[in-house]
N, C-alpha and C positions, 0 to 999 in steps of 0.2 A: 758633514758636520765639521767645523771648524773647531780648532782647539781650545780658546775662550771658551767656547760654548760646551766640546767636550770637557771640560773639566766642570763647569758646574751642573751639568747633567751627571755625569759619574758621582759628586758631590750630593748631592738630591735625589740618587737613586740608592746610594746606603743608606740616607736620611729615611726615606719613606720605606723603603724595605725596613726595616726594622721599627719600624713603627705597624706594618700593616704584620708583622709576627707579632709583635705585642698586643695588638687588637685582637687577633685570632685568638692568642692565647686566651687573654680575657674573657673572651667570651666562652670559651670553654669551659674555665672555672667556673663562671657563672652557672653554668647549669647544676654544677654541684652546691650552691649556696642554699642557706633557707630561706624561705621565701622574704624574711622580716629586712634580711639583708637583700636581698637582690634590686631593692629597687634605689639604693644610692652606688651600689656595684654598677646598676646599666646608666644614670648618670655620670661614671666615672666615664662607662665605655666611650658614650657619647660624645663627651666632653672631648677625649682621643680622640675620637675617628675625626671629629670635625678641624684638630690640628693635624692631625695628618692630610685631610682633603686642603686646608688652608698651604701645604707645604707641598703639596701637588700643584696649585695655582701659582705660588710664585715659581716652581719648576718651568711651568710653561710661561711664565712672563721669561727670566732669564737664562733659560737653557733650550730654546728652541723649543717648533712644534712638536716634535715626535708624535709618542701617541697617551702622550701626557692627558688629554680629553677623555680618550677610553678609560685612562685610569679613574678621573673624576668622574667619568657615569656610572662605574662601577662602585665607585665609594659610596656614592649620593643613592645605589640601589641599596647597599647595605646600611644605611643608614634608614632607608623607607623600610627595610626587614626589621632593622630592632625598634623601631617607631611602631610598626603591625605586632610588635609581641614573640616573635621569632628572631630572635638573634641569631638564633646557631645555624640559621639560611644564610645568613648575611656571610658566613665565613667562604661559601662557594664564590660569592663574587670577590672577596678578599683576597682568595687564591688566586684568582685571576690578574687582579691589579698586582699582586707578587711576583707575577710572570712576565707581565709586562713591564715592570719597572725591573726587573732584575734584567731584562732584556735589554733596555735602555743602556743601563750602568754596564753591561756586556760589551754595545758599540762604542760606547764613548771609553770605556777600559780599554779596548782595543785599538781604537787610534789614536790616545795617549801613549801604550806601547810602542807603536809602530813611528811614533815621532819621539822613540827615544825620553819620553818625560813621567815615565811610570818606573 
């Protein structure tokens, strides 16, 4: 990884991390809603998940391959869970693009370190 490139992957991996915690959350709440409200609550969520997947794809335009892609299959499955009516499915694969993007933001943190620019 080059450092250009580590800095806007580190850049784009706090982005979507905390985006992919605010989803989860969401969707937690959700389950506690009434029913009258939950259905502009999952268009909220939606609305989200799909800018966070949209902030995945320019990651991998400008921050290299990594495993930017896993993330977006993962997104695009949690997004076919709350689309099937199960949203609180959707957060297993959520967790997972968490780990992977946090993993990301972990290498590219670490060779900004080691080149002295963190």
């Amino acid at each position: 990884m080059e450092v250009k490139e580590a800095i806007m992957a580190f850049s784009q991996s706090e982005k979507i991390k905390a985006g992919l915690i605010w989803i989860s959350q969401t969707l937690e709440l959700l389950k506690g809603l009434p029913e009258k409200d939950k259905k502009g609550a999952d268009q909220v969520s939606h609305a989200l998940l799909h800018m966070i997947g949209h902030e995945v794809s320019l990651a991998r335009a400008i921050a290299g391959k990594h495993e930017w892609h896993e993330i977006e299959a993962l997104i695009d499955r949690a997004i076919i869970m709350m689309n099937s009516g199960v949203g609180q499915e959707a957060t297993m694969h959520l967790t997972k693009a968490l780990s992977i993007t946090t993993t990301i933001g972990h290498r590219a943190m670490s060779l900004l370190k080691e080149k002295d620019l963190l």
